[in-house]
C-alpha positions in Angstrom: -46.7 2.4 69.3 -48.9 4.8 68.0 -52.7 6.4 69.0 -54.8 3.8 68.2 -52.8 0.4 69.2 -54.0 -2.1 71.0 -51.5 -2.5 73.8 -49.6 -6.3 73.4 -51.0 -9.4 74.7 -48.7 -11.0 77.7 -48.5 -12.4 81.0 -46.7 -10.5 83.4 -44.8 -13.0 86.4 -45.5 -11.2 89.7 -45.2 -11.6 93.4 -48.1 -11.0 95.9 -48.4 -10.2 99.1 -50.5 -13.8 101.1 -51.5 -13.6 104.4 -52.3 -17.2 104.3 -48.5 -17.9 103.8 -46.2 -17.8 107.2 -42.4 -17.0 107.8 -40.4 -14.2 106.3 -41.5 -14.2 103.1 -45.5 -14.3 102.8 -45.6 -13.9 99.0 -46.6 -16.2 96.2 -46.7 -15.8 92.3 -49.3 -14.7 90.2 -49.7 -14.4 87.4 -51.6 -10.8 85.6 -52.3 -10.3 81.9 -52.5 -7.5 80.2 -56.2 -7.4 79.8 -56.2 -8.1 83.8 -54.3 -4.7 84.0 -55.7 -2.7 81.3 -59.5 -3.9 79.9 -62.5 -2.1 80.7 -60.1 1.1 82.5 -58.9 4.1 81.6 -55.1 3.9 83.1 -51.8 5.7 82.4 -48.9 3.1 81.8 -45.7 4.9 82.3 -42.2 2.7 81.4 -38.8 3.9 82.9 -35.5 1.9 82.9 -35.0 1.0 86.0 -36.1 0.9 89.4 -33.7 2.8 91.4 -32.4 4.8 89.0 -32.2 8.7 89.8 -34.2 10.4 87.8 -36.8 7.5 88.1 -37.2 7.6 91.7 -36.8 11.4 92.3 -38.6 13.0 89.8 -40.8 10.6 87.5 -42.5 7.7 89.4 -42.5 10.9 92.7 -44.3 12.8 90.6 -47.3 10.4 89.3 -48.1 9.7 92.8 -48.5 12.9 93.5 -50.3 13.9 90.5 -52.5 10.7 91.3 -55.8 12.3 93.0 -56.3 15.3 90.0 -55.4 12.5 87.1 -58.1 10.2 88.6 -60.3 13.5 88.5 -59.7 13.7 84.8 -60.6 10.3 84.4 -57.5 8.0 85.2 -58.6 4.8 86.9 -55.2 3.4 87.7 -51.7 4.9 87.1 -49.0 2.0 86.1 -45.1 2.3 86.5 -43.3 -0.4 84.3 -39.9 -1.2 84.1 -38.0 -4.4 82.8 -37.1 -5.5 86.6 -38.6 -8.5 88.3 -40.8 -8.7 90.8 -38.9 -8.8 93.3 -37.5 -5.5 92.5 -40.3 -3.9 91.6 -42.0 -5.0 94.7 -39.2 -3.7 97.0 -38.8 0.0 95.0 -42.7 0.4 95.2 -42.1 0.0 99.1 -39.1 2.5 99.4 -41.5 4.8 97.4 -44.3 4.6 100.0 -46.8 3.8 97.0 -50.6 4.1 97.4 -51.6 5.2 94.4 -49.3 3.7 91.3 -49.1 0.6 91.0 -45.9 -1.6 89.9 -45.8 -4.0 87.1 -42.7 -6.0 86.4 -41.6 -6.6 82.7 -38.9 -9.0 84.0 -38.4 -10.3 80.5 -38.5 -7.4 78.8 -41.6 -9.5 76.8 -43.8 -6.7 76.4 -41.6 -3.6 76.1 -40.2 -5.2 73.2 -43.8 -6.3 71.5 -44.3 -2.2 71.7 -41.1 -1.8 70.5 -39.4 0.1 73.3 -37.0 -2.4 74.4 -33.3 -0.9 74.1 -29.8 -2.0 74.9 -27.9 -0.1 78.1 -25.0 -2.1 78.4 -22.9 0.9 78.0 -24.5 1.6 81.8 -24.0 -2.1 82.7 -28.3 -2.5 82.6 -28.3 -4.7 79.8 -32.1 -4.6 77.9 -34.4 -1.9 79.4 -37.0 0.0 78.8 -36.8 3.4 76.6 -38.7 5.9 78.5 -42.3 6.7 77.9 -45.7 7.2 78.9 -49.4 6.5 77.7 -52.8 7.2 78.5 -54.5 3.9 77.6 -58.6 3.2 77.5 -59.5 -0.8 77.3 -56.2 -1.6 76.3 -56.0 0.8 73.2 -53.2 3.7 73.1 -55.7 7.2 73.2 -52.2 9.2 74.2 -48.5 8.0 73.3 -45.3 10.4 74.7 -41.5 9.3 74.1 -38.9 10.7 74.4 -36.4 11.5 71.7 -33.6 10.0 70.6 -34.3 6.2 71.5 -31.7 4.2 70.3 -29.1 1.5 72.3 -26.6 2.6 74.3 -27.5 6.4 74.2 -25.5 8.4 76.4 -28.6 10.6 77.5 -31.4 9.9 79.8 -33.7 12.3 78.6 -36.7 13.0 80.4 -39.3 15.9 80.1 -41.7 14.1 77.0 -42.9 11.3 79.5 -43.3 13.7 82.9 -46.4 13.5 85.2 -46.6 17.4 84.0 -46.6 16.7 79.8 -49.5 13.6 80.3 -51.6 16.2 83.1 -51.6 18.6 80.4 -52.4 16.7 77.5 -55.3 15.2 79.8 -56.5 18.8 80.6 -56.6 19.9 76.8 -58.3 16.5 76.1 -60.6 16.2 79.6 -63.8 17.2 77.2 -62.9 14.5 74.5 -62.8 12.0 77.2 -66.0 12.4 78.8 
């Protein structure tokens, strides 16, 4: 992807919380689309490989919900964690996390990570097709900010992670907060 895309078109397969359903499992399907998630906001969209994963949970997904408050100051509307999981998954990390202010969005299929071309191969982990790690500060569903990090190919033996941190897009929305506005 690059500064100027418009994000892909899909239909993301998730699982919501419904009071109106009893027992154990009050949840139902529904179904979001991208522009349900991304038109008419400003919104970072940050992708990971998997939920559960170390550096994921302790340092990236951590630190956006912390960083959540200041980024909405510098005109964030919503802060979205993505990572080809289901919903189910995604549902039950979120909750471990304590999440109030980023919100999950399951790429079960892997559909859109691979329309944006980030979809890699970690089968040399055991994950099978995930996500490449990245982030992107996104306004009506068009890429305004794009941050990878290097060396995305299958199967890499390094998980490299400072290009898509809470810390890189806080600054580039600081040196950018008068373009913005």
């Amino acid at each position: 992807m690059q500064i100027g895309n418009k994000l892909p078109q899909v239909t993301f397969r998730t699982r919501v919380r419904d009071e109106s359903i009893e027992g154990p499992n009050p949840y139902r399907w529904q179904d979001v689309t991208s522009d349900e998630y991304f038109a008419g906001k400003r919104v970072i969209l940050f992708s990971l490989p998997g939920a559960f994963t170390p550096t994921c949970s302790t340092y990236q997904l951590p630190g956006f919900e912390k960083s959540a408050a200041e980024m909405a100051g510098l005109g964030i509307d919503a802060i979205y964690c993505m990572s080809v999981n289901d919903s189910f998954v995604m549902n039950q990390w979120a909750k471990s996390q304590n999440l109030e202010n980023v919100s999950v969005i399951p790429d079960g299929s892997g559909e859109f990570t691979d329309k944006i071309g980030m979809l890699v191969r970690k089968d040399n982990l055991g994950f099978g097709a995930r996500s490449w790690r990245y982030a992107a500060v996104v306004k009506d569903g068009v890429i305004e900010a794009w941050f990878e990090e290097p060396g995305r190919c299958d199967d890499c033996g390094d998980d490299p992670y400072s290009e898509t941190s809470p810390e890189t897009v806080m600054a580039w929305l600081k040196a950018n907060a008068n373009v913005a506005a």
